[in-house]
C-alpha positions as CSV (number, residue, x, y, z in Angstrom):
1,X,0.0,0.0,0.0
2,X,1.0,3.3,-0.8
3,X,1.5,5.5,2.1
4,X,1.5,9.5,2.2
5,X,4.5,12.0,2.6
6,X,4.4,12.9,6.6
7,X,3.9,16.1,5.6
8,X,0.5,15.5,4.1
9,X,-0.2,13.7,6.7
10,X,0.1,16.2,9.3
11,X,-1.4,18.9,7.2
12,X,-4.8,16.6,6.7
13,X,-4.5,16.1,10.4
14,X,-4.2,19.7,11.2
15,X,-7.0,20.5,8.6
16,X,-9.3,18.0,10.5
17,X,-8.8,19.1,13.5
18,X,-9.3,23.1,12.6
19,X,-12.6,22.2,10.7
20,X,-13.7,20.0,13.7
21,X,-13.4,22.9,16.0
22,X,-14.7,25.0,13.3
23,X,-18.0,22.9,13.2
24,X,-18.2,22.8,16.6
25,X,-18.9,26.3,17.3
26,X,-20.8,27.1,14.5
27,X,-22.1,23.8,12.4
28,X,-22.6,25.2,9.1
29,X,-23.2,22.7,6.8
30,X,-20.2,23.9,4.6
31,X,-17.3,23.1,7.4
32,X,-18.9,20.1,7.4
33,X,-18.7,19.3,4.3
34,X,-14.9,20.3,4.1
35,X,-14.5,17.8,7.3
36,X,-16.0,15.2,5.9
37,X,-13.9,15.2,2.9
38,X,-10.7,16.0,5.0
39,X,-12.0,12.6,7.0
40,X,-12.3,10.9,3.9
41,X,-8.7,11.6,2.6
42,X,-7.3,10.8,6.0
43,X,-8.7,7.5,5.4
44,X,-7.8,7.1,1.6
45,X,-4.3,8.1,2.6
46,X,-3.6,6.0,6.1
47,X,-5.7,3.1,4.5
48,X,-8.1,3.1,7.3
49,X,-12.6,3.0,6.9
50,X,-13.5,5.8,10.1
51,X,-11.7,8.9,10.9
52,X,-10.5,7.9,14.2
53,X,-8.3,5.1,12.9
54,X,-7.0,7.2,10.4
55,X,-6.2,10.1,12.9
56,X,-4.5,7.2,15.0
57,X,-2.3,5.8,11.8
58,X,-1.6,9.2,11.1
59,X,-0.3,10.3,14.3
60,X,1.8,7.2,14.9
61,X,3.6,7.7,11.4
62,X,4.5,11.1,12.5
63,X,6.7,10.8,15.1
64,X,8.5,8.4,13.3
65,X,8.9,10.1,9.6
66,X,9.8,13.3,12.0
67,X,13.1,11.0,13.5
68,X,14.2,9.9,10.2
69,X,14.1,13.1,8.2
70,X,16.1,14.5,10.8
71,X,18.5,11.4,11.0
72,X,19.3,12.3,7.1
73,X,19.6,16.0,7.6
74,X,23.1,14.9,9.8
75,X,24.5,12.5,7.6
């Protein structure tokens, strides 16, 4: 399976997050909208079927992409 740069990762995290809170104050049907399609490429791109798994995958891929970019900026 294809997997997705970390950096897309975290910015589809950050997106979901930011529309979540978004929708939570106000619940217009757009935000929701936009959340539900950043939920949906969260799980296309962590190869996960609800947004909470895919939030999970993402997150645990990030630490680790974040150690081994940095291991190759000091070789």
């Amino acid at each position: 399976m294809l997997m997705a740069h970390p950096a897309v990762l975290r910015n589809l995290v950050e997106q979901y997050e930011t529309l979540r809170a978004l929708h939570a104050e106000n619940g217009s049907t757009e935000v929701r909208q936009r959340m539900d399609d950043a939920a949906y490429t969260l799980c296309v791109s962590t190869g996960t079927k609800d947004v909470d798994a895919a939030l999970v995958a993402a997150r645990r891929r990030l630490p680790l992409a974040r150690t081994k970019e940095d291991s190759l900026l000091t070789t």
